[in-house]
Each structure stands twice: as C-alpha cells, then as structure tokens.
N, C-alpha and C positions, 0 to 999 in steps of 0.2 A: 353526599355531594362529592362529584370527583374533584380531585386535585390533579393539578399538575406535577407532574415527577420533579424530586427535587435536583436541583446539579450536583454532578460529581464535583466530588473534587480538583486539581487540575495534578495529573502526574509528571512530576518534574523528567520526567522520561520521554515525556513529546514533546519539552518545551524546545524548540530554537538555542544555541548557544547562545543569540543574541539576548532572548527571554529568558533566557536561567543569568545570564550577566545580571541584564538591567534589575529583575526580580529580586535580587539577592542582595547588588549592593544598596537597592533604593530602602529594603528593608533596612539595612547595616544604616544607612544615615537615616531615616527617619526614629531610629529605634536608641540612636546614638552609641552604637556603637562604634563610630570613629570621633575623634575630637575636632573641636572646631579648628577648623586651616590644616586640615590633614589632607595632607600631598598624596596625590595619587599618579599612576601613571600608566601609560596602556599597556607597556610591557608589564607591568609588576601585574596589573588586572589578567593579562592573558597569559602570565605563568600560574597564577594562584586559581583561575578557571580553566585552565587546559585549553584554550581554547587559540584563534589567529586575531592578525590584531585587528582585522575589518571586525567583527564582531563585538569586541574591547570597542573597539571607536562606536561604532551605532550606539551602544547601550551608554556613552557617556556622553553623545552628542541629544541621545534621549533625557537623560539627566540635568544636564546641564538647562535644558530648554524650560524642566518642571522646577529649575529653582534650587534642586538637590545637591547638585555639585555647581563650582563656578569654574570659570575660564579665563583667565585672564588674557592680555593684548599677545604677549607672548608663546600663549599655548599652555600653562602652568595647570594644570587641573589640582581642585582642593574642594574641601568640605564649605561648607558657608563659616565665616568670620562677622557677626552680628553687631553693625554697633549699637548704642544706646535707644538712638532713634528707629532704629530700623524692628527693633524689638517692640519699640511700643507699638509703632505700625500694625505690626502683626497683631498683635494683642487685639489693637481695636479691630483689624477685619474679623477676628476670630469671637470678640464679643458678637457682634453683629451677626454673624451668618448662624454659630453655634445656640444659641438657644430659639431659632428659627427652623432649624435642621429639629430639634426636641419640639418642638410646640409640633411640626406636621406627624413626627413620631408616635406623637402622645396617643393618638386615636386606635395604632395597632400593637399599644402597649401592654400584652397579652403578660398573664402571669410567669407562665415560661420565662418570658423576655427578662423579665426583673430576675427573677431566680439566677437566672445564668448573671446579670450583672452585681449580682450579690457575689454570687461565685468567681468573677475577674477582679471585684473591689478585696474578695478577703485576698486573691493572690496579688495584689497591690501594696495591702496591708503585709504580710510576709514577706515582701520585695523590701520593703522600709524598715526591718525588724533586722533583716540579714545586709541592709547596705548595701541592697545590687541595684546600682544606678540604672544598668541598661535595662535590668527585667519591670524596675517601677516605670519607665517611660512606656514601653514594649504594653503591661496591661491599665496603664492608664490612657492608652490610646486607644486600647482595646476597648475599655469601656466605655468609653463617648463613641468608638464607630461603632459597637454592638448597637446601641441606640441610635444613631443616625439612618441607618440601614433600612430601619423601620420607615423612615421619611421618606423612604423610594422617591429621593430627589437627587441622582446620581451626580447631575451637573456642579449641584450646589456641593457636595461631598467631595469633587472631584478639586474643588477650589479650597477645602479645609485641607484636604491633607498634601496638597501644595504647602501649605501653611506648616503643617508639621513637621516636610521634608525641612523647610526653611531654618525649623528652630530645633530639630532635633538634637544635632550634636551641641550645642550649647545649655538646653536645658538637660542633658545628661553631665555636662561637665558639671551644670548650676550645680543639680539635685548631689554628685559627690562631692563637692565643697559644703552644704549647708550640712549634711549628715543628720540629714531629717530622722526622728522615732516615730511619728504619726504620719498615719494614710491621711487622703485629701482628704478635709473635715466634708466639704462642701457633695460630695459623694453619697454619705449620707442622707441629704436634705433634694439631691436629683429622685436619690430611691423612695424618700418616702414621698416625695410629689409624685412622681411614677402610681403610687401604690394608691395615692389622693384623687388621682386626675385633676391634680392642680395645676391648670396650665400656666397662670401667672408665677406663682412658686416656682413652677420647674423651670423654666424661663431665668427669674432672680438667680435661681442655685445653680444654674450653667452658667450663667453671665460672670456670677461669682468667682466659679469654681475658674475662669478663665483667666478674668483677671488678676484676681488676688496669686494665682500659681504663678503668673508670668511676671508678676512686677518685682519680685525677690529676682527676676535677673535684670535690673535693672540699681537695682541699691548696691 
C-alpha cells in the first residue's frame, strides 16, 4: 500500500526571526524553564536572539495572546503567576479534554507507539533520579502529546497545550521544591491500558495521572 511521505523536519534556518522567537521562548515557558513572574522584555528578547524589536514584539504579542506570557496595563511582560484557583481551573479543563484526546488515540495505538512512550517515561524516570525539574516537565509532556498526536484532533491539542503554556513555569518550580524520587506512578497504568486496549482504564489513568500531578500545586 503506498503511503504518503512523511514530513521533514522544520530547519530552524528558514524559520522567520519572528518564528525562531516565538518557537524557542514558547518552548522555554511551556518546558519551565523560566520561573513563574519572570520579567521579560523586548530589548533583553532581541539581544539574547540577535534579532529587531518588530520581531521581539510579534513573537510576544503572539504569546501573550496563547496565555504563555502576560501583559500587564502598563506594558510589563512576565511568565504567568498562578493562583490557587486559577490552577484548579486548569486542572479541571485538562481532566476533561485529556483522556478524550487518549480514548480517540487508542484505536491507532500501534506497538511502535507505546515502545517510544516506554522510551520518554524511562527518560522521565531519569529526569527524577537526577533532579532536573525542566527535563521531567520537557518529557512528561512529551509523553501525553506522543499520545495525543495519534487523536489526529489538532483543534482539541491545540487547547491542551494552551493549558501547558499556562502552567509550565509553575509546575517546574512545583516539581523542584517537592524533590520528587519516583516517575508518575499513573504512567505506568496509561501504558498498560495502551497495551490492554482498555479504553475505560486508559481514560481513569489519564484523568489520574492529571489530577493527582497538579493538585500537589495547590497544597
């Protein structure tokens, strides 16, 4: 049967200065590697990218718009600063869409696919072992969007990892205060429902896996 060619990769050598901005810091805050209420500003953004400050500004007026960075009345640009409420919120959208995003997954849940998410949970597990906050976030996001991917429901995706931008730099500050030793338990219980074709399981074990990770930034 033919297949269609798969896509290249994208070479950071044709991106837009705009697109290498936006690309790089969206990754730096969803990935947490800045802390929550960290100040940024268009000049420091367009010395530390080479770039002018039309460029600096689209990519942060882009950000800004996804929830990633905020704005304040002033002009102030910063990372999100979460409060109590505003976390559970999240939570609950991310219960809701995230094991809906796995259930449409489930049907092109090919062995490959799990192998590879076996593969991102041990580098998860090794992220917790060495106390790198930003690399546990980095492949535990990894490993719910490996899985989501499969849901070929880009729309619905596109409104989780809104959600991630939102909580990124907070559950990276969370994860180095707690000084976790154990990878997500619930990690576990996604793969072996994956390997089950349990869709109610896998469903529980995401729902799980969302809430119980996010309510530790709330205590």
């Amino acid at each position: 049967m033919h297949r269609p060619p798969r896509a290249l990769p994208l070479d950071p050598s044709t991106l837009s200065a705009h697109d290498r901005v936006y690309r790089t810091l969206r990754a730096r805050v969803m990935h947490g590697e800045m802390a929550p209420g960290q100040a940024l500003t268009l000049r420091g953004i367009g010395r530390d990218f080479g770039v002018s400050m039309t460029p600096a500004r689209e990519a942060v007026q882009r950000l800004v718009a996804e929830g990633a960075l905020t704005m304040s009345a002033s002009g102030r640009v910063s990372t999100p600063e979460l409060s109590t409420e505003r976390i559970e919120e999240l939570a609950s959208i991310r219960a809701l869409l995230e094991p809906e995003l796995a259930s449409r997954a489930l049907p092109r849940a090919h062995l490959a696919l799990i192998d590879r998410m076996e593969a991102i949970n041990a580098a998860t597990t090794d992220a917790v072992l060495r106390a790198d906050a930003v690399t546990y976030v980095r492949t535990n996001l990894e490993f719910h969007r490996t899985l989501y991917l499969r849901a070929q429901s880009p729309a619905m995706l596109a409104m989780v990892e809104t959600l991630w931008l939102q909580l990124g730099p907070t559950m990276s500050a969370l994860y180095s205060r707690l000084r976790r030793n154990t990878p997500p338990p619930h990690h576990r219980l996604i793969l072996a429902a994956l390997h089950a074709g349990d869709e109610p399981g896998l469903r529980l074990a995401v729902r799980t896996d969302v809430t119980q990770g996010l309510r530790h930034l709330t205590q």
